[in-house]
C-alpha positions as a LaTeX table, in Angstrom:
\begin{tabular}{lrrr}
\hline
Residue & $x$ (\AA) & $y$ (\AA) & $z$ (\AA) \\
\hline
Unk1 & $-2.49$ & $-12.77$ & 12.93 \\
Unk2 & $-1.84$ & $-12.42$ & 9.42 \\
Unk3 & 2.03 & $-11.34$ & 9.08 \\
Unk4 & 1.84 & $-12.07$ & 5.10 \\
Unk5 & $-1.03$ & $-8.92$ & 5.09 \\
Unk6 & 1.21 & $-6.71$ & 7.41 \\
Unk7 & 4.01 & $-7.24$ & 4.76 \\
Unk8 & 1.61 & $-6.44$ & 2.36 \\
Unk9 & 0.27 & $-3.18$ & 4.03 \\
Unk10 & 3.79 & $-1.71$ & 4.58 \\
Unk11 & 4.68 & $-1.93$ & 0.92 \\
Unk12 & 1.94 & $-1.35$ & $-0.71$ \\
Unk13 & $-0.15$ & 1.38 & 1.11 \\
Unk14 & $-3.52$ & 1.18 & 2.90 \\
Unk15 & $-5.17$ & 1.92 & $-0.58$ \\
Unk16 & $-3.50$ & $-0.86$ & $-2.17$ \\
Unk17 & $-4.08$ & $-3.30$ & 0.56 \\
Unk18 & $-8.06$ & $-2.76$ & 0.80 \\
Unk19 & $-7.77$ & $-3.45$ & $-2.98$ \\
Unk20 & $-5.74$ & $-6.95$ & $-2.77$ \\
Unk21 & $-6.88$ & $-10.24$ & $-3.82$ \\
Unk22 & $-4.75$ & $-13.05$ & $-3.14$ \\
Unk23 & $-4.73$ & $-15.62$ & $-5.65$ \\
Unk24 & $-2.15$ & $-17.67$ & $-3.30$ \\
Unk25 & $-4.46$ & $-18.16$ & $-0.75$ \\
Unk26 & $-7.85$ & $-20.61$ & $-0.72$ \\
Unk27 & $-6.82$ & $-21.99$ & $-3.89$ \\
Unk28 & $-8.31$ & $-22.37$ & $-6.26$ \\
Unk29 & $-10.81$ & $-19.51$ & $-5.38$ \\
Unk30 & $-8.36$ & $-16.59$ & $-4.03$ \\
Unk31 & $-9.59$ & $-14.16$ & $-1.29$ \\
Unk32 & $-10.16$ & $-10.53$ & $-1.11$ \\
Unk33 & $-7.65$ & $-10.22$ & 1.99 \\
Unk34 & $-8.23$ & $-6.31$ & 2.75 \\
Unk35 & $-11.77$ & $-6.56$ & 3.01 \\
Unk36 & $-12.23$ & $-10.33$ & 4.97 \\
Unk37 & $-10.07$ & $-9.50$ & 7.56 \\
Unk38 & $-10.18$ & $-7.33$ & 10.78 \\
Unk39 & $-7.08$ & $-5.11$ & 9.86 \\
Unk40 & $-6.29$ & $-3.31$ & 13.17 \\
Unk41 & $-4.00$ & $-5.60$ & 13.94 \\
Unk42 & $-1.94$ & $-5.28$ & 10.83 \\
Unk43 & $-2.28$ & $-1.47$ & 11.05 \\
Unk44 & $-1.31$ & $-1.55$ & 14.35 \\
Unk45 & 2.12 & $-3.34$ & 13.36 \\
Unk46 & 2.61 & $-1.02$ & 10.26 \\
Unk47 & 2.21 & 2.19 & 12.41 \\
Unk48 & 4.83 & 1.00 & 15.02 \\
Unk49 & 7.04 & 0.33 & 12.37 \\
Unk50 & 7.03 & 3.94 & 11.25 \\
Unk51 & 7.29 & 5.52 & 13.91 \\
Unk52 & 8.08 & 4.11 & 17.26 \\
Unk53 & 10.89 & 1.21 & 15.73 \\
Unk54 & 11.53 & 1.56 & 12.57 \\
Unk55 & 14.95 & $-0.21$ & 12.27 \\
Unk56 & 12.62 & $-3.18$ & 13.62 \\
Unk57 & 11.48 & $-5.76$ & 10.67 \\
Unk58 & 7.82 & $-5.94$ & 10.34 \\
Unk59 & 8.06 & $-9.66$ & 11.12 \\
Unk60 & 9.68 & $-9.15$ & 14.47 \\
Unk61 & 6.80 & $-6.57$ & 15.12 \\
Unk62 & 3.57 & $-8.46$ & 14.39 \\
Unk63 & 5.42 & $-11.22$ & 16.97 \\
Unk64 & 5.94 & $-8.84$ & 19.41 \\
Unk65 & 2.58 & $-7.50$ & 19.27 \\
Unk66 & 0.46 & $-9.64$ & 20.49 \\
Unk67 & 2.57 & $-10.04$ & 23.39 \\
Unk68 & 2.69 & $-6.08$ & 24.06 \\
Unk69 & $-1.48$ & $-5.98$ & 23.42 \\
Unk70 & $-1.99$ & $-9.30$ & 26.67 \\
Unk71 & 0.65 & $-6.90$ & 28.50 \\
Unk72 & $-1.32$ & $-3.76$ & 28.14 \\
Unk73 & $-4.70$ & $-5.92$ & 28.96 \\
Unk74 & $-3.43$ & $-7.16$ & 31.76 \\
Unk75 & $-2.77$ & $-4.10$ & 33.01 \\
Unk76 & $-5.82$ & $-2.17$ & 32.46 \\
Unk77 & $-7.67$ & $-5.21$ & 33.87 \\
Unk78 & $-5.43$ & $-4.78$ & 37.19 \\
Unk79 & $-6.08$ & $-0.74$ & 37.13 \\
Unk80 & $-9.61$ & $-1.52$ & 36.87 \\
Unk81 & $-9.95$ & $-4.26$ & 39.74 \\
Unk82 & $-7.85$ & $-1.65$ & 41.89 \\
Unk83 & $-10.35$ & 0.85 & 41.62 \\
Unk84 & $-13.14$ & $-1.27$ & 42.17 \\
\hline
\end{tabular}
């Protein structure tokens, strides 16, 4: 999970970030970061930040995330096997 593109994302705007090459990245070539990746995760991150914890740093977020996402999984899966 790419924390440096939900950084990215937050500051710059979804327009922004869709438009970003990173010349930091896969030197000497750079990379197109907005469109290689699969950004829900980063959206995901950037949309709890604004409005479910935003005194939370984005960093602490995309860590947490993951976590929260098996959580949620795991629970569906159980909700599901119930019913069956």
């Amino acid at each position: 999970f790419n924390y440096r593109a939900a950084e990215y994302l937050w500051q710059h705007g979804w327009r922004k970030f869709f438009q970003w090459f990173d010349y930091m990245s896969w030197y000497p070539l750079g990379r197109p970061v907005g469109t290689t990746i699969y950004p829900g995760m980063q959206f995901t991150s950037v949309w709890i930040k604004q409005f479910i914890l935003p005194n939370w740093s984005i960093n602490d977020i995309c860590c947490f995330v993951p976590a929260w996402f098996g959580v949620l999984a795991t629970l569906a899966t159980s909700a599901l096997c119930y019913t069956c």
